[in-house]
C-alpha positions, -999 to +999 in steps of 0.1 A: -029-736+047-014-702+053-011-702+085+003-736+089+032-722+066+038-695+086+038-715+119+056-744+104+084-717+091+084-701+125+090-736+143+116-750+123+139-718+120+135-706+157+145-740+163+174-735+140+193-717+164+200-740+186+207-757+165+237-737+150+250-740+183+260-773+179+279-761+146+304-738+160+336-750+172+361-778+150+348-765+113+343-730+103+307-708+099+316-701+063+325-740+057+291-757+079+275-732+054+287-750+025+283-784+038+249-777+047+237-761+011+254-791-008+234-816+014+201-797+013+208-789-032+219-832-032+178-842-012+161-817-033+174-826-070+170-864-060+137-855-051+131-838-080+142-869-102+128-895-085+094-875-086+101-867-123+095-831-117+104-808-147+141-794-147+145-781-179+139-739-177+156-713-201+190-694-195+169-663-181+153-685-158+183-699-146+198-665-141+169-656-116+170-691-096+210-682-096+202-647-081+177-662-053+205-686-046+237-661-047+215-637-022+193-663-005+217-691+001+251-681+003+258-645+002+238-632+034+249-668+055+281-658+052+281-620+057+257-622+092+285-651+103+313-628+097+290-601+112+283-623+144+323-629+151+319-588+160+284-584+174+268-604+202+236-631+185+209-604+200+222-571+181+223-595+153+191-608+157+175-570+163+199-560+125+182-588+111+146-579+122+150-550+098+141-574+068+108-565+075+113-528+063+133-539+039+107-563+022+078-541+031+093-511+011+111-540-019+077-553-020+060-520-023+087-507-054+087-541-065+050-551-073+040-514-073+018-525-045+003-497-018+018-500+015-007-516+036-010-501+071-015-527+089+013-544+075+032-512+084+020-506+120+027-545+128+066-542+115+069-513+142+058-532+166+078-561+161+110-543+157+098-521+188+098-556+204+127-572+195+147-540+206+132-546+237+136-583+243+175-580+234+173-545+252+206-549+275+229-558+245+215-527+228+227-502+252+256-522+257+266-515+219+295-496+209+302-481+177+341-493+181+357-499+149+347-535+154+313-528+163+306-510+139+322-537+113+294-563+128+269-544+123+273-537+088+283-567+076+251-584+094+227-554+073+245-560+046+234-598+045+200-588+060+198-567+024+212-597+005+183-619+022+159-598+016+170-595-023+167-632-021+133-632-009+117-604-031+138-624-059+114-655-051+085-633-049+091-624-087+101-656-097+071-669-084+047-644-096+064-626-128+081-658-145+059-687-127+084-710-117+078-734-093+091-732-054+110-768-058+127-765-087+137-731-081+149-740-047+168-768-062+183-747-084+190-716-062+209-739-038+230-755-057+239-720-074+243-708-040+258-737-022+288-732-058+293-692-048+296-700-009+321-725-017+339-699-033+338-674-010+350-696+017+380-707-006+386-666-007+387-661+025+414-695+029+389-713+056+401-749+059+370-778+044+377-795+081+346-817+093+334-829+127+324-864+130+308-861+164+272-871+168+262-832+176+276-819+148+266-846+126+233-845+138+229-810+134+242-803+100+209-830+094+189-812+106+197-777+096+200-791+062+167-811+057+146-794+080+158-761+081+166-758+047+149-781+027+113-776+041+118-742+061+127-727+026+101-748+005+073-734+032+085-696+035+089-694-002+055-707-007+041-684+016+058-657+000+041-668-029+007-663-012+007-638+010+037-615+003+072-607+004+059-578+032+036-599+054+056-633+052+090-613+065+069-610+100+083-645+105+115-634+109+109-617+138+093-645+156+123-670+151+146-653+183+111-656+205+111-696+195+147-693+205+143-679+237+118-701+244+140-728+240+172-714+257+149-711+290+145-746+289+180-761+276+201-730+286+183-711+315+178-680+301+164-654+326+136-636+311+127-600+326+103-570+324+116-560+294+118-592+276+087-600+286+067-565+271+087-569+238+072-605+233+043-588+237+051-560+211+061-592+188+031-608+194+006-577+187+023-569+157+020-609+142-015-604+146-019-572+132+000-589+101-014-617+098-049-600+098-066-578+071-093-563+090 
């Protein structure tokens, strides 16, 4: 059941990005964001009434769900777009493979857990990796004024993501709420803070009736959302904040995968040994022995 979770979560958020693409362009990052976390909070509290699931919690619980949402489902969506306007998507992809330190170390401080070695030597690996495979846009980076901008603003939401996910991990484990209603909850808390951020930043609510863009808002809202979040948090729940954050790291090699197909990407030496170095280090995390 794990590993489904972990493979289904892998699937539906590498395919994600291609996705996005189809976003950019009439309507704002900042604005699809908001569109897209109203949509995914409307399916999951109608699913939660129709299946009668319980939605009453107390004001502490609520201020937990409203911190997984602020940091889970707003606040780092909107930092990592600004970020991208700076940085090209593979420097933003390698800032965002730092989650795994991030949740290895929040985890460890967290749960007062050891840090597990093989948990360690497998987030090496795949940042090792994913340096490699986006290798030509790393030594291409400057640390301009705007460069270096993009680069903090897309840690910055890589830290507010990972607060998100530890945040789950605790709710789950510490206060025992359940995935669903939390997610419900956290998105519709989130989905109100990202609407005002965008009103903050004066982005215009403009909306793209073309199929492509109607099609994927759908799809980035109930599968990417609605059942990529429902089967990461869950497996955050069951194996980890530190071991489930390996996931991240796979979601650009789904990508690629797909750009050689619909986009022609050109894969090379370098590309190909950081897969590798991806791939060793997913199964040195998803192992115990």
């Amino acid at each position: 059941m794990d590993l489904s979770l972990y493979a289904l979560t892998v699937l539906l958020w590498g395919t994600s990005w291609l996705a996005i693409k189809f976003q950019l362009g009439v309507v704002a990052p900042e604005v699809s964001v908001v569109y897209r976390f109203a949509l995914a909070a409307a399916i999951m509290l109608g699913f939660c009434l129709l299946a009668r699931r319980r939605m009453a919690f107390s004001l502490a619980d609520h201020g937990f769900m409203a911190l997984q949402g602020v940091c889970l489902f707003s606040t780092n969506y909107f930092l990592i777009y600004l970020g991208s306007q700076y940085l090209t998507t593979g420097l933003v992809a390698v800032a965002f493979s730092t989650i795994v330190v991030m949740n290895i170390l929040g985890h460890s401080l967290l749960f007062r857990a050891a840090l597990r070695p093989r948990v360690v030597a497998g987030a090496a690996f795949g940042l090792a990796g994913i340096t490699l495979v986006f290798w030509p846009e790393v030594a291409a980076f400057d640390l301009s004024r705007e460069g270096t901008l993009g680069l903090v603003l897309s840690l910055a939401g890589t830290v507010s993501a990972s607060l998100g996910m530890l945040t789950s991990a605790w709710n789950q484990g510490r206060r025992a709420l359940p995935v669903i209603q939390s997610n419900t909850y956290g998105m519709l808390y989130g989905g109100i803070f990202v609407t005002f951020l965008t009103l903050l930043r004066g982005s215009p609510f403009a909306f793209d009736p073309a199929w492509p863009y109607v099609l994927s808002l759908l799809y980035l809202a109930v599968f990417a959302t609605v059942v990529g979040f429902w089967s990461y948090l869950t497996l955050i729940g069951r194996i980890g904040a530190d071991r489930a954050a390996y996931a991240t790291v796979l979601f650009p090699v789904v990508a690629l995968a797909l750009s050689t197909w619909f986009e022609g990407f050109q894969w090379t030496l370098l590309a190909a040994l950081g897969v590798g170095l991806v791939l060793l280090g997913n199964l040195l995390i998803l192992t115990r022995k």
